[in-house]
PyMOL CGO cylinders between C-alpha atoms (Angstrom):
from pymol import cmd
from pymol.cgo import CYLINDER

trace = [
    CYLINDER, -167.56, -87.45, 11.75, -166.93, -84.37, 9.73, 0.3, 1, 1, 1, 1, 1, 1,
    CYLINDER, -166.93, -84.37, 9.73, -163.29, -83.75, 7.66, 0.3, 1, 1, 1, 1, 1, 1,
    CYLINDER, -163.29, -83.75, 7.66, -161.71, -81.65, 9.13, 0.3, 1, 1, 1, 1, 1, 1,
    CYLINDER, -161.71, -81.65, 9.13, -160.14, -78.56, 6.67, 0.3, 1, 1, 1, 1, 1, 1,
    CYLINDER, -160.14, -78.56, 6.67, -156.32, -78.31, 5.67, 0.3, 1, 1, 1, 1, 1, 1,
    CYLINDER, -156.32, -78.31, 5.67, -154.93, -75.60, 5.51, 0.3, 1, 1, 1, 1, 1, 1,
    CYLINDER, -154.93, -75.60, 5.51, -153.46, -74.74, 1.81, 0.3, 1, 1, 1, 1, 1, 1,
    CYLINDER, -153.46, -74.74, 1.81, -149.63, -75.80, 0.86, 0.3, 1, 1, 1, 1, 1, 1,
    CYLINDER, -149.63, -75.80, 0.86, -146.72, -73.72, 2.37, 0.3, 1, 1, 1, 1, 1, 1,
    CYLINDER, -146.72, -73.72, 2.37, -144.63, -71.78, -0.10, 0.3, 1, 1, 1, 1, 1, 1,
    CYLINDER, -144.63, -71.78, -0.10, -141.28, -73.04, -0.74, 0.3, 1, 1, 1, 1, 1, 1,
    CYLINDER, -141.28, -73.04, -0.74, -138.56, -70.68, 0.88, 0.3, 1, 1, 1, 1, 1, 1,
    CYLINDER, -138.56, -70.68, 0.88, -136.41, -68.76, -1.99, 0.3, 1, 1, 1, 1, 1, 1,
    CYLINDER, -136.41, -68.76, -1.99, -133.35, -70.62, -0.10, 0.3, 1, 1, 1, 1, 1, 1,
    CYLINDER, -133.35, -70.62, -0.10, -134.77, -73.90, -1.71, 0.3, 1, 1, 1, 1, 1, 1,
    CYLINDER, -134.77, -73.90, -1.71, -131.76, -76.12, -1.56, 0.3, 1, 1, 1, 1, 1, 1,
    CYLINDER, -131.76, -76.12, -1.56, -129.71, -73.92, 1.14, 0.3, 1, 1, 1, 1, 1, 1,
    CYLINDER, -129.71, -73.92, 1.14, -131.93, -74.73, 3.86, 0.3, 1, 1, 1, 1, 1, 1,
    CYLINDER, -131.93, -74.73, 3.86, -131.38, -78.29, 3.64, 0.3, 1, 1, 1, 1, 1, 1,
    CYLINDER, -131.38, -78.29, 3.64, -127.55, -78.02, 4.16, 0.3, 1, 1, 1, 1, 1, 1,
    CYLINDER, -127.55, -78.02, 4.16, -127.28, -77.71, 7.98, 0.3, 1, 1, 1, 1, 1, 1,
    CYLINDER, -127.28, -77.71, 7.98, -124.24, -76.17, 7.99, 0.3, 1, 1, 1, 1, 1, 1,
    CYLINDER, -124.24, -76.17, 7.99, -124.78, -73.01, 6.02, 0.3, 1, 1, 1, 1, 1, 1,
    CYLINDER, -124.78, -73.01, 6.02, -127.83, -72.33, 8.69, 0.3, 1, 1, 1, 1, 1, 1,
    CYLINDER, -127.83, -72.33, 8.69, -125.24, -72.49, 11.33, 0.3, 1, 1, 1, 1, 1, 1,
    CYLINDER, -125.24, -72.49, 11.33, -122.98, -70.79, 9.56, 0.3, 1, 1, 1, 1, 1, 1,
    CYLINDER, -122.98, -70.79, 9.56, -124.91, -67.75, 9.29, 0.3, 1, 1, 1, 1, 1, 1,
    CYLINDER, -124.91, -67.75, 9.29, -124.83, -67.11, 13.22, 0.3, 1, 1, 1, 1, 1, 1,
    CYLINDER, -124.83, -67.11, 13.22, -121.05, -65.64, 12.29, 0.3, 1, 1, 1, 1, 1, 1,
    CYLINDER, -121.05, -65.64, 12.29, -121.58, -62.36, 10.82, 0.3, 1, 1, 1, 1, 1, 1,
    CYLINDER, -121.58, -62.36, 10.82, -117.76, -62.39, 9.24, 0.3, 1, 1, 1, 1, 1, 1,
    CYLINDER, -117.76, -62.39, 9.24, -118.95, -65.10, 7.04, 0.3, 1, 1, 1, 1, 1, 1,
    CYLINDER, -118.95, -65.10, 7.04, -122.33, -63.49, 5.76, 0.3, 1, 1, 1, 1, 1, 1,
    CYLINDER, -122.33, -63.49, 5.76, -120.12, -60.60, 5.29, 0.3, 1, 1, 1, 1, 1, 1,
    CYLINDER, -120.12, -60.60, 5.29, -117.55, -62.13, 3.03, 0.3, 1, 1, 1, 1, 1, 1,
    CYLINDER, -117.55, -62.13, 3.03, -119.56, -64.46, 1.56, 0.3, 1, 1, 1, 1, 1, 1,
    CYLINDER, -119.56, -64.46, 1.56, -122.12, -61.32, 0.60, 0.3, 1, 1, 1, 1, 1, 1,
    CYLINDER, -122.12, -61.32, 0.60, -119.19, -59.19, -0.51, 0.3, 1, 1, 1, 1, 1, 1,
    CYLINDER, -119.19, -59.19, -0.51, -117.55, -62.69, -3.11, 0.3, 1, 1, 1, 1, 1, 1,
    CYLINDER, -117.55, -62.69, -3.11, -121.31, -62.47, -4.19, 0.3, 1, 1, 1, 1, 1, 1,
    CYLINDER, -121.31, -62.47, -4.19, -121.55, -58.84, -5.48, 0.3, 1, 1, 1, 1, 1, 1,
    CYLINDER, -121.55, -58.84, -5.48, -118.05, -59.58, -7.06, 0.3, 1, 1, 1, 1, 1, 1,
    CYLINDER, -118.05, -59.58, -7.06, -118.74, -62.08, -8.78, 0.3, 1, 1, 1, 1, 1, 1,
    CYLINDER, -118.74, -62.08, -8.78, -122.58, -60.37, -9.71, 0.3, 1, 1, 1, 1, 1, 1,
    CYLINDER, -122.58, -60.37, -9.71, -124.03, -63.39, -8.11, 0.3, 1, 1, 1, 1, 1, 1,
    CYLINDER, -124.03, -63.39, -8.11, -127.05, -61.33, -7.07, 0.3, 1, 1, 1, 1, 1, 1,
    CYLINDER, -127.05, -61.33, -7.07, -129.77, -64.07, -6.47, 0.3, 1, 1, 1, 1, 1, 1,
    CYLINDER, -129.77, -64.07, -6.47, -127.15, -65.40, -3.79, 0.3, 1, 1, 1, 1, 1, 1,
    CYLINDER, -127.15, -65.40, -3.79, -126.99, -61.83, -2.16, 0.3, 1, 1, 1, 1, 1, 1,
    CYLINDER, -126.99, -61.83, -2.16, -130.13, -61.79, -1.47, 0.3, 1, 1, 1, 1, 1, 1,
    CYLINDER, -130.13, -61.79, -1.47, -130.59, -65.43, -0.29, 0.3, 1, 1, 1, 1, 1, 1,
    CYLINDER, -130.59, -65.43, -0.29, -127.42, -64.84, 1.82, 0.3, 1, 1, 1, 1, 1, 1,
    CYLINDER, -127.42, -64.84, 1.82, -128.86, -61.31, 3.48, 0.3, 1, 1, 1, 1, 1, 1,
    CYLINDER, -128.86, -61.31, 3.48, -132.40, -62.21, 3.27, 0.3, 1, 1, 1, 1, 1, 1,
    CYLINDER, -132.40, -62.21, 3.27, -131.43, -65.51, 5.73, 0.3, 1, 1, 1, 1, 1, 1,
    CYLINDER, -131.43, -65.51, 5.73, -128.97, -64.00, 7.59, 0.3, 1, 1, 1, 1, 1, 1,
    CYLINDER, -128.97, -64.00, 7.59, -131.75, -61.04, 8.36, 0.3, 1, 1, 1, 1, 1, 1,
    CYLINDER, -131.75, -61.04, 8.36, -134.47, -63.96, 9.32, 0.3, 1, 1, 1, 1, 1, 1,
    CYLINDER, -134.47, -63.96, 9.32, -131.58, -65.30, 12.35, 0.3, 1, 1, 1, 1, 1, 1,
    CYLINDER, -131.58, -65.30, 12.35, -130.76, -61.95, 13.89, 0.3, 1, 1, 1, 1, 1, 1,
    CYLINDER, -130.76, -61.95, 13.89, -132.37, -59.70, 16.00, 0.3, 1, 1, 1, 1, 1, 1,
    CYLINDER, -132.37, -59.70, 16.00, -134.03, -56.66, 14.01, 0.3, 1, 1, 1, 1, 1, 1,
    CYLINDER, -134.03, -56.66, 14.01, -133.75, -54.38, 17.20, 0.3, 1, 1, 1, 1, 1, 1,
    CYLINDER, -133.75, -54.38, 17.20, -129.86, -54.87, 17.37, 0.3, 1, 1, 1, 1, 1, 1,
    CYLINDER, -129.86, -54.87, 17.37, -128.95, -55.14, 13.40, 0.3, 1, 1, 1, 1, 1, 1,
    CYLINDER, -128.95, -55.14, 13.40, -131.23, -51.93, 13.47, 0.3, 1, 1, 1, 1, 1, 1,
    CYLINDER, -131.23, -51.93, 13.47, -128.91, -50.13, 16.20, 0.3, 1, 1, 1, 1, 1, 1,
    CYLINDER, -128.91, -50.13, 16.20, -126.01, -51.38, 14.81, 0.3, 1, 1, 1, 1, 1, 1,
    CYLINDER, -126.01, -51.38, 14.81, -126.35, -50.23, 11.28, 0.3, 1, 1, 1, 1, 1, 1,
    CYLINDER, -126.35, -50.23, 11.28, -128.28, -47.42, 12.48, 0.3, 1, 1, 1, 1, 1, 1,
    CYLINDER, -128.28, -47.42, 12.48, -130.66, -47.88, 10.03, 0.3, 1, 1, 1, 1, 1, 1,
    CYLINDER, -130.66, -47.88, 10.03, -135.12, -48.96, 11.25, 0.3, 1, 1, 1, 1, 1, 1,
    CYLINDER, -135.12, -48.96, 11.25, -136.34, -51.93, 12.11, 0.3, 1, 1, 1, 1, 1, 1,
    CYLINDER, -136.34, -51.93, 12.11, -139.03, -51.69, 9.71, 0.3, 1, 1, 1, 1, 1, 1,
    CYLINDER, -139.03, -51.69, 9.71, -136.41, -51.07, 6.93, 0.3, 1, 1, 1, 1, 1, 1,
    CYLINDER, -136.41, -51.07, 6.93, -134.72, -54.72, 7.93, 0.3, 1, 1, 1, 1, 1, 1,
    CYLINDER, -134.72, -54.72, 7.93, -138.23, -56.55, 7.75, 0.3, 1, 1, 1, 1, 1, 1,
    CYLINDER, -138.23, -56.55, 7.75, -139.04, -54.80, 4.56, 0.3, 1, 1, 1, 1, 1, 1,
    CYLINDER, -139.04, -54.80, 4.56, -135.90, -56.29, 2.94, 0.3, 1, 1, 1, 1, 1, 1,
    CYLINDER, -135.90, -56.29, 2.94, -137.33, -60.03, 4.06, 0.3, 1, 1, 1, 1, 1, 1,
    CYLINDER, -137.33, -60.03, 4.06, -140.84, -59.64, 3.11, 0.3, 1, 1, 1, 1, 1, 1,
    CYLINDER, -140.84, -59.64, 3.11, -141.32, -61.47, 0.22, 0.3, 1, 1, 1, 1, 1, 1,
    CYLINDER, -141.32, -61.47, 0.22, -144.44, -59.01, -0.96, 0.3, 1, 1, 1, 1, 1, 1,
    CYLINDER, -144.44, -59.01, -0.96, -142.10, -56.52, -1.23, 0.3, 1, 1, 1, 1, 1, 1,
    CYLINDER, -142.10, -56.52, -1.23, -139.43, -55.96, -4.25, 0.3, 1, 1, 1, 1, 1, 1,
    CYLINDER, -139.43, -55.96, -4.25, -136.11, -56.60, -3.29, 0.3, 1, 1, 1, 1, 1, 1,
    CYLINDER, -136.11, -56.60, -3.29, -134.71, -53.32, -4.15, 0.3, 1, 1, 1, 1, 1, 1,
    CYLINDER, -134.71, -53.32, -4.15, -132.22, -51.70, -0.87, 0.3, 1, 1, 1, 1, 1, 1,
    CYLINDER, -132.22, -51.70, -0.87, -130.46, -48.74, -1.36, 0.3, 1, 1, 1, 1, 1, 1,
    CYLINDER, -130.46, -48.74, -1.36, -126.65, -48.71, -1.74, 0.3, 1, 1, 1, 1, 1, 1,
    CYLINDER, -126.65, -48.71, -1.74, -126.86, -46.51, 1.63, 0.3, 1, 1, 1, 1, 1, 1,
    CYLINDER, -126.86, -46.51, 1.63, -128.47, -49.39, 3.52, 0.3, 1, 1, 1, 1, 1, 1,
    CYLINDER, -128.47, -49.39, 3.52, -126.62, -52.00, 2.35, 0.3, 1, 1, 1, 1, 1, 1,
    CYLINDER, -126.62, -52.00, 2.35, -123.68, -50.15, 3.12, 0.3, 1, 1, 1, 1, 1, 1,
    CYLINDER, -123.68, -50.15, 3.12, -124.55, -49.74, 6.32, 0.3, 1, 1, 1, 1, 1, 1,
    CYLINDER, -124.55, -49.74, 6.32, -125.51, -53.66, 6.92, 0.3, 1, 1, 1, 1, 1, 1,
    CYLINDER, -125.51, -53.66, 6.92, -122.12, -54.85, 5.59, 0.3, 1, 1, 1, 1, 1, 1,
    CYLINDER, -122.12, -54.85, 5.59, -120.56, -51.97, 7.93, 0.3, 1, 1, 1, 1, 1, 1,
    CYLINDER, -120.56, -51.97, 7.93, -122.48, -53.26, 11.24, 0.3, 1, 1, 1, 1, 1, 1,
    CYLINDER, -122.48, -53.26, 11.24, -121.36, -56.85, 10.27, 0.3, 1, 1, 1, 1, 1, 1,
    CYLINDER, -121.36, -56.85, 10.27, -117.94, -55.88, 10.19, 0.3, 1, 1, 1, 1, 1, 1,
    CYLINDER, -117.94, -55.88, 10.19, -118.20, -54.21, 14.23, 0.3, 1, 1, 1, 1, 1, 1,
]
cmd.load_cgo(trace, "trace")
């Protein structure tokens, strides 16, 4: 019998060690959490948890209703989670995320 192939490694997520602690997945369902925990994490210039924080809390919601919401596109929200693209949003758009996580 032939071998069969295998495909090549999966990358490890950028949430690493978060993703292993149950509760913070869960947590992220409750958008007043994200919201204050993004909010302690631009106060305390803890950027690389900002964008874990958003980036996850992006990957659990629906893009159609964040994008409604927040009144920003849907392709805006998946740019901010692809991981070819530079994590750069505007202070316009994040503004607006924070705002549709506090309705």
């Amino acid at each position: 019998m032939a071998k069969t192939a295998t495909s090549a490694k999966r990358k490890k997520s950028s949430l690493g060690s978060l993703k292993k602690h149950n509760v913070f997945s869960a947590r992220l369902r409750d958008p007043r959490i994200v919201k204050e925990v993004l909010i302690d994490a631009l106060m305390t210039n803890d950027l690389e948890v900002f964008q874990d924080v958003l980036v996850a809390y992006l990957r659990t919601v629906s893009k159609s209703r964040l994008a409604a919401k927040s009144k920003l596109g849907r392709q805006t929200l998946y740019d901010l989670i692809d991981e070819k693209k530079e994590f750069n949003p505007t202070l316009s758009t994040l503004g607006s995320i924070l705002e549709a996580l506090a309705a």
